[in-house]
C-alpha positions as CSV (number, residue, x, y, z in Angstrom):
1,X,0.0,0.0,0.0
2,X,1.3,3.3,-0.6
3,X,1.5,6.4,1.2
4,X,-1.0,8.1,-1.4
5,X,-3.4,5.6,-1.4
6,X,-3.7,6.4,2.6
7,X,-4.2,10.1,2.1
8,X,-7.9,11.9,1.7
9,X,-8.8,12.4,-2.1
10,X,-10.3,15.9,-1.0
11,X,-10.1,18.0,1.6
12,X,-13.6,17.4,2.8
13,X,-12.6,13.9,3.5
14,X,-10.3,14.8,6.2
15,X,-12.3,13.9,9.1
16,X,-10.6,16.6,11.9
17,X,-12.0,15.8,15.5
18,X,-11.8,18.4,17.8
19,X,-10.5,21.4,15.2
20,X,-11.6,24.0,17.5
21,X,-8.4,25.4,18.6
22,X,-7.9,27.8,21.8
23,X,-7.0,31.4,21.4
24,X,-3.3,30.3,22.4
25,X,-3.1,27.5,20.4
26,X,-4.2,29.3,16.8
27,X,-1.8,32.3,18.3
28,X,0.9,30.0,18.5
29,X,0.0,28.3,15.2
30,X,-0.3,31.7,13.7
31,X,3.5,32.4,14.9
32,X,5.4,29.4,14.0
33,X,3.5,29.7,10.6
34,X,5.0,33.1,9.6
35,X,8.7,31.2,10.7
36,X,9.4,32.0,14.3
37,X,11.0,29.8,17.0
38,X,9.3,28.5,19.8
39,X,11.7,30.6,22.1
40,X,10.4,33.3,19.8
41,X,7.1,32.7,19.9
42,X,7.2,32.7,23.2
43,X,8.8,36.2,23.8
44,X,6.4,37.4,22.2
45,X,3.8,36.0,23.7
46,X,5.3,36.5,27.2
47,X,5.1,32.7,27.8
48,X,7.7,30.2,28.4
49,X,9.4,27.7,25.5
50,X,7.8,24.7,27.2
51,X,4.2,26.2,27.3
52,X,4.3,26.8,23.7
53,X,5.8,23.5,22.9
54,X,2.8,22.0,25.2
55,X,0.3,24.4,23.0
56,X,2.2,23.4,19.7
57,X,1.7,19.7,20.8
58,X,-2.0,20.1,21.7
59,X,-2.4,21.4,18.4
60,X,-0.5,18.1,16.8
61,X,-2.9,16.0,18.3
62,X,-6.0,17.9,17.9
63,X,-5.1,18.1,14.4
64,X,-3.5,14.6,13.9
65,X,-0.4,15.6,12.6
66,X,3.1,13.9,12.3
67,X,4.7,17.2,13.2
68,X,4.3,20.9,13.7
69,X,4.8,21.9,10.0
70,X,1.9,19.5,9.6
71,X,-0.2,20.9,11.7
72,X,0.5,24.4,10.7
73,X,-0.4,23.3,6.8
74,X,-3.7,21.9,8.3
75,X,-5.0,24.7,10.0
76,X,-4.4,27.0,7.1
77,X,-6.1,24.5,5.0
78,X,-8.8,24.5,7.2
79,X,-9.0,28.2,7.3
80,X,-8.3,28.3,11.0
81,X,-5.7,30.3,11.3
């Protein structure tokens, strides 16, 4: 079986549980989208690396992606952030 033959044919086949994201999550979402580090990311939203790595993660799972570039591509695919 390959890889493609696992993936959605469209967009509205990708079943997303739980999509809606908090107002930190899309924040941080937003952030690492335009290229920023989570150190950087976090400056600037006066939080600490690990609480947006936790945030970044929550948004992984939510999202059901391998990995944060993943996720980001989702959520703007999805039109959430």
């Amino acid at each position: 079986m390959s890889v493609a033959s696992t993936l959605p044919r469209a967009l509205s086949e990708l079943k997303v549980g739980g999509t809606d994201l908090t107002t930190g999550e899309t924040q941080v979402l937003r952030l690492l989208a335009r290229g920023l580090t989570r150190r950087e990311v976090g400056a600037y939203l006066d939080k600490s690396e690990e609480t947006v790595k936790a945030l970044s993660k929550t948004c992984r799972s939510r999202l059901r992606a391998r990995n944060t570039t993943h996720a980001v591509a989702i959520a703007v695919s999805l039109d959430l952030i």
